[in-house]
N, C-alpha and C positions, 0 to 999 in steps of 0.2 A: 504493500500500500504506500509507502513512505518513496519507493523507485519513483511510483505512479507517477505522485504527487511533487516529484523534484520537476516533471519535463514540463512545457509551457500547456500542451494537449489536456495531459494528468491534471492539472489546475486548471484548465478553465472547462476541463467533462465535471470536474468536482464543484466545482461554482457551479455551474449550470444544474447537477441534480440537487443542492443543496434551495439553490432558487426556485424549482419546481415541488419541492416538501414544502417551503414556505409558502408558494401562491396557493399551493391547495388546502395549507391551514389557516391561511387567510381566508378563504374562500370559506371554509367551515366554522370561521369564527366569526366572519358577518354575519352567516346563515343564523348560530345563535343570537347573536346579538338583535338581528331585528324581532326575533322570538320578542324583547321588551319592549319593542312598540308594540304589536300586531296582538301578543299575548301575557302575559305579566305573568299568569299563573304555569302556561306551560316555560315559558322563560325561568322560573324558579324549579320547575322540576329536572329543565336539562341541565341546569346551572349544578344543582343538588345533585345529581347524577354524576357530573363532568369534575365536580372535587372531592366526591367521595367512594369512586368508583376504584379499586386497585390497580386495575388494568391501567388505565388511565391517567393516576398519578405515579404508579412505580415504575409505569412501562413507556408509558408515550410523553408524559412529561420530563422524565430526561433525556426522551430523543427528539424532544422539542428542543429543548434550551442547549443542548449538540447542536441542533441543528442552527441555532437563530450564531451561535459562537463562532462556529465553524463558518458558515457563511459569510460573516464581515470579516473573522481574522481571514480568509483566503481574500478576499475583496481588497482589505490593504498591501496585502504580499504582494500580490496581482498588480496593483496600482505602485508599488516600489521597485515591480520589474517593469513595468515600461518606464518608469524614469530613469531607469539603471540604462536601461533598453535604447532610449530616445537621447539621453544626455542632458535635455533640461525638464526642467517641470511639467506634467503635465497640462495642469489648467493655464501653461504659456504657449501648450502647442499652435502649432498654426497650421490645423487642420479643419478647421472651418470651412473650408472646403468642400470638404468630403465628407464633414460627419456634424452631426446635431450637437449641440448645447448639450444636453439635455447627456447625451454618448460622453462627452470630452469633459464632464462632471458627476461621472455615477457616484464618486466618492465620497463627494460633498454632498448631495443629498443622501447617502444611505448614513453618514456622519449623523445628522439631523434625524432620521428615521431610528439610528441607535441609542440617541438621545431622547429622545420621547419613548422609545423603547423604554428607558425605566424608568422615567417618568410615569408609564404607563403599568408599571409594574409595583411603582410605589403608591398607586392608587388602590388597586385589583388585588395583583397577586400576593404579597406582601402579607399585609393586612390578614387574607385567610390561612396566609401562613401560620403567621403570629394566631391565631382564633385556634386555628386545628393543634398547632402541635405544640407553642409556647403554653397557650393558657387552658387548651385542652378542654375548650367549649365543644359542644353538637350541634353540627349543621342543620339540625332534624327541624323543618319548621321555616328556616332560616326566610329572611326577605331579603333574595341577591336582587331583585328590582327596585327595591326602595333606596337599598346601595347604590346603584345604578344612579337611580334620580336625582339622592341627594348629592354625589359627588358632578354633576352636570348643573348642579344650583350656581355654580360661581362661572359669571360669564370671562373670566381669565383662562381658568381653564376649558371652556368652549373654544375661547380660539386658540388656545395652545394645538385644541386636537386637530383645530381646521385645518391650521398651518400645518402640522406635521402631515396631516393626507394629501395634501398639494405637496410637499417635498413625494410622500410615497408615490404618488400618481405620476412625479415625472421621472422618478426613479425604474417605474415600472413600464413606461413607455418603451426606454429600450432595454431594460430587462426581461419581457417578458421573451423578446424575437429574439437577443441575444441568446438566450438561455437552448433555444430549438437548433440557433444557428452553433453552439459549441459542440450538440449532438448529432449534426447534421442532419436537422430534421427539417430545415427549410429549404429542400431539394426538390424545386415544381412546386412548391404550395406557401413560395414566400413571404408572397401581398395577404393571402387568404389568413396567415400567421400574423401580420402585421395588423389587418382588421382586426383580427380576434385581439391580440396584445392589445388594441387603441379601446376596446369597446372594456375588456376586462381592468385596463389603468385609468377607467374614467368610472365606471358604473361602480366599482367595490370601494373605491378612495369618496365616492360621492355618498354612497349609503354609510359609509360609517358619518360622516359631518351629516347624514339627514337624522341618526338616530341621536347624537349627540346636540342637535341643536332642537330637535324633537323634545327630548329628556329637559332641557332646559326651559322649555316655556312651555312644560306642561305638568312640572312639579307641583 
């Protein structure tokens, strides 16, 4: 594994599958989340399920947070070989040219998305940390929607989350085609990948700021 990951291939096949575990626990963590607009009650039962489930907290939650680690440290590596690579900075290239904003800055916004990353972490996860295992309360009953709503009360943190989905959204612009083209998966079905990337970095980054600004003026 460690060969794999020394060649330039090895590292961006491993970015790319670690990008596509993320979009798709993105994708399943909107799905809950709009459970708290749409239903409050089942939103508390998946909630209740998804931290108190074994599988789910012994099993897939440290192949999440693997996977969220692993992903930005290869991301800075990545971004240290082409400066090593090019000889000057990247965000001085002058390849504008040939490549998007949006490309010649993935750093800087996944920067910003790691940043709110635990921010969003010391809201959420944190918290049921400390409840389940520090003070060794029971979630039985629990109101993770009232959570929900009151932590969307303070409109600083509404637009903290705006802003951080706008960095995700243009993050995911070309991460999403990126991610197909390291596997070569965009061979004849480039643009059709490209639509789908522009429709999934606009609709998932848009639903999360509808539930969050939702939550907040309807507390």
């Amino acid at each position: 594994m460690s060969g794999f990951l020394k060649s330039s291939i090895g590292r961006k096949v491993a970015m790319a599958l670690s990008a596509f575990f993320l979009m798709f626990f993105l994708l399943q963590h909107f799905a809950i989340n709009m459970l708290s607009v749409f239903s409050p009650e089942t939103f508390n039962e998946v909630s209740y399920f998804m931290g108190n489930n074994p599988l789910v907290q012994y099993g897939l939650q440290p192949v999440l947070l693997f996977g969220v680690v692993f992903h930005f440290v290869m991301g800075f590596i990545l971004e240290l070989k082409n400066k090593k690579a090019q000889g000057v900075a990247y965000a001085k290239n002058n390849g504008a040219a040939n490549s998007s904003w949006v490309s010649r800055n993935m750093i800087y916004t996944g920067v910003a998305i790691l940043l709110f990353m635990i921010f969003h972490f010391n809201d959420f996860w944190v918290p049921e940390i400390v409840e389940k295992y520090v003070e060794g309360k029971s979630q039985v009953g629990k109101d993770f929607h009232a959570h929900v709503v009151h932590m969307f009360e303070n409109p600083i943190r509404v637009g903290v989350y705006v802003l951080a989905f706008v960095f995700l959204a243009l993050h995911l612009m070309h991460g999403f085609t990126s991610a197909f083209q390291s596997v070569g998966g965009t061979a004849g079905r480039k643009k059709t990948l490209q639509n789908i990337g522009k429709a999934y970095s606009i609709i998932i980054p848009l639903g999360f700021v509808i539930i969050a600004i939702y939550h907040h003026f309807n507390h």
